[in-house]
C-alpha positions in Angstrom: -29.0 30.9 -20.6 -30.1 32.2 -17.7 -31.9 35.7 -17.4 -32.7 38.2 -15.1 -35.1 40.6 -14.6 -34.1 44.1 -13.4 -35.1 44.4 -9.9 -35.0 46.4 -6.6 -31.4 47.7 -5.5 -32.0 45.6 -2.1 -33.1 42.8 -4.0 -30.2 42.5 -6.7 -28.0 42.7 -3.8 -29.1 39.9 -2.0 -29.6 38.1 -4.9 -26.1 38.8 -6.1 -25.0 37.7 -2.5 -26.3 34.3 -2.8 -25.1 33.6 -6.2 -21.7 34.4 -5.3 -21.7 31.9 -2.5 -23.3 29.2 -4.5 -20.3 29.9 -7.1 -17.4 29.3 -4.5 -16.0 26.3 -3.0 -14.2 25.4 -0.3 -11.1 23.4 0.9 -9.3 22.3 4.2 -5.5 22.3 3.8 -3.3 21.6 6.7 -4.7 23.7 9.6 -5.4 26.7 7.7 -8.5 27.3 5.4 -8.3 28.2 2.1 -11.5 29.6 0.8 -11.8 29.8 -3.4 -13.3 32.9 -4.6 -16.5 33.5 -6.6 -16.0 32.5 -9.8 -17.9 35.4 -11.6 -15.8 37.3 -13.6 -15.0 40.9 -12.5 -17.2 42.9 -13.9 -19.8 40.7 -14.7 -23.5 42.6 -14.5 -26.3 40.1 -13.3 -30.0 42.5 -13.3 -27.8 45.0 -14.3 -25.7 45.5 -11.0 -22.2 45.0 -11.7 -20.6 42.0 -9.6 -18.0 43.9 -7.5 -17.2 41.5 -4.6 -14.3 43.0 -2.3 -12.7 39.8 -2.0 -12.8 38.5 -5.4 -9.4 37.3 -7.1 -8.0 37.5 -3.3 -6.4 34.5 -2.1 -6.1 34.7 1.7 -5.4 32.4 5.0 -7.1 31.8 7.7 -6.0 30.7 10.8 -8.3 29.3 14.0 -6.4 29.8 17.5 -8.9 28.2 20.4 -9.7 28.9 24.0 -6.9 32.0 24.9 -7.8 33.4 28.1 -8.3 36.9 27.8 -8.2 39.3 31.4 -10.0 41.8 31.0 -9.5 42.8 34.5 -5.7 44.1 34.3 -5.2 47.8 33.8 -4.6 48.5 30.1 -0.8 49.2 30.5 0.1 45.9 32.1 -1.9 43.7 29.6 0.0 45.3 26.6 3.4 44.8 27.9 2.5 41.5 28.8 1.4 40.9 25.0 4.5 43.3 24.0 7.3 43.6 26.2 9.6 45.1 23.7 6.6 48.2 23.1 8.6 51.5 23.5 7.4 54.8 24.9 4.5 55.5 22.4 0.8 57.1 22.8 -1.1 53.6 22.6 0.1 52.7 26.3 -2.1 55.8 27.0 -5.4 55.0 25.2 -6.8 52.4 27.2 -9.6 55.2 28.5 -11.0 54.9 25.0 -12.6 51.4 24.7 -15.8 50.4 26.7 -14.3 48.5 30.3 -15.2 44.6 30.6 -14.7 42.8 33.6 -13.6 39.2 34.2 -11.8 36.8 32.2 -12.9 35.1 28.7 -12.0 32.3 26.9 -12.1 33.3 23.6 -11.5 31.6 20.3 -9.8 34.1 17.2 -9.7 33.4 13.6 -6.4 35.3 12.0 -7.0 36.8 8.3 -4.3 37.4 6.0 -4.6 38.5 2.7 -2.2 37.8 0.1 -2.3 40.8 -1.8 -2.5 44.5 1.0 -5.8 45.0 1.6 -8.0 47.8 3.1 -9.5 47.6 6.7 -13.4 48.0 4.8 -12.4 44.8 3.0 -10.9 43.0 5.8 -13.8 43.8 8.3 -16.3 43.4 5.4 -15.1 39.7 5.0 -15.3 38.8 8.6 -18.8 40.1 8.9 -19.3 38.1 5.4 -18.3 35.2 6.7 -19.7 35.3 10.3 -16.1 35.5 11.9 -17.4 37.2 15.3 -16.9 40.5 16.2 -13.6 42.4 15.1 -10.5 41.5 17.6 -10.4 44.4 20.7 -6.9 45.5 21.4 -6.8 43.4 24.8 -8.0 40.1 23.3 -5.2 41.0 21.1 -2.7 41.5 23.9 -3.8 38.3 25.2 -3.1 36.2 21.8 0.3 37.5 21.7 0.7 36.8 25.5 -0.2 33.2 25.3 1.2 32.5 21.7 4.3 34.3 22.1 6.0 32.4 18.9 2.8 32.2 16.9 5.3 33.7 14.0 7.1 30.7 14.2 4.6 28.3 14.2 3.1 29.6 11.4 6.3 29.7 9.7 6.7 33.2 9.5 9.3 35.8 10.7 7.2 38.7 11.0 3.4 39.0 11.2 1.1 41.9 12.6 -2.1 41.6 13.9 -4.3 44.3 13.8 -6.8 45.5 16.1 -10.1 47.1 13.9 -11.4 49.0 17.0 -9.9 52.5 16.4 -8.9 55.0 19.0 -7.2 58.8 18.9 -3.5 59.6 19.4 -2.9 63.5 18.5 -6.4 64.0 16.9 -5.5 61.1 14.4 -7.5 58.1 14.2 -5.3 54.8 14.4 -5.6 51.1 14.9 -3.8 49.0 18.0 -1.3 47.1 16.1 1.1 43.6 17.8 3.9 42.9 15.7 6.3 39.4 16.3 9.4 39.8 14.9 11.2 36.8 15.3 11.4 36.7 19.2 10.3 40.3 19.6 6.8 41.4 20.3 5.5 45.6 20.1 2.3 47.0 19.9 2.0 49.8 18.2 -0.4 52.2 16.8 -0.8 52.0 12.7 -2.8 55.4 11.4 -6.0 54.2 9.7 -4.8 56.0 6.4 -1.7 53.5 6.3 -0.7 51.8 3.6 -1.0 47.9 4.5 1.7 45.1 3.9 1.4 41.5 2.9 2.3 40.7 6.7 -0.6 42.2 8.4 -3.3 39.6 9.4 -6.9 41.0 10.8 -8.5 39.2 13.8 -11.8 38.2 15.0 -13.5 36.9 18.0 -15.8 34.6 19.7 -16.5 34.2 23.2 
């Protein structure tokens, strides 16, 4: 039996950290990669911190899409009706002002989270940082993946998917979240208010250049 002394908040986290990823495994299935969780039971105490992993007992998907160019050159408006053309008359074609202005064009390659069960945007961003994902998706990288995968619904064998957008901005002194939905063949960004209740169709994505 093992035992463990009481240590150092700091310490017992870290220490907890490295169990938990010695206790997991990990499988390739078709393109998408299907992580298993830790297999410490919820609630379990190690040093006398309780084991409360956000993504335990979880399942999720994840989804690699390579090399979409990203231009980060076009004014704000034209790159989300590009990524969707079917966006109405809403306050996110006017927020572009509020995220820092890049130049040029990127190749970047996104990993797509989806979580089985509705998650919370802590948890999602906490598992990308977890697992060295990249930074969280911007809303024009976004725009971009939607405008070079315009049916990446369908080839994920999905009618409807959102992808969210973790870098916030303010519509009406409310903080919300860039949001592209496909729906079948129709594509709309929208804004999704950060105290929204989340769906089994929402998918959070990340970036490397």
């Amino acid at each position: 039996m093992l035992m463990l002394k009481t240590l150092g908040t700091a310490a017992n986290s870290w220490l907890i950290k490295g169990l938990a990823r010695l206790g997991s495994g990990r499988r390739i299935v078709g393109t998408s990669l299907e992580t298993e969780m830790p297999r410490f039971p919820a609630g379990a105490s190690l040093g006398g911190v309780a084991v409360r992993s956000p993504h335990q007992e979880k399942p999720f998907r994840l989804e690699a899409i390579g090399q979409v160019p990203v231009d980060y050159d076009l004014p704000w408006e034209n790159a989300l009706l590009l990524g969707g053309p079917n966006t109405g008359v809403t306050g996110i074609r006017r927020v572009g002002d509020q995220y820092a202005k890049r130049s040029g064009v990127v190749s970047a390659n996104i990993t797509l989270v989806n979580f089985k069960e509705a998650p919370t945007f802590a948890l999602a961003q906490g598992f990308g940082e977890e697992r060295g994902l990249g930074r969280p998706l911007d809303p024009r990288a976004c725009f971009a993946l939607s405008q070079h995968r315009p049916r990446l619904n369908q080839g994920l064998n999905l009618k409807e998917m959102q992808v969210v957008s973790l870098e916030k901005c303010e519509i009406g002194g409310i903080e919300h979240l860039p949001c592209l939905r496909w729906y079948g063949n129709y594509r709309s960004v929208y804004a999704l208010p950060l105290q929204a209740k989340l769906g089994e169709d929402c998918w959070f994505g990340f970036i490397k250049e």
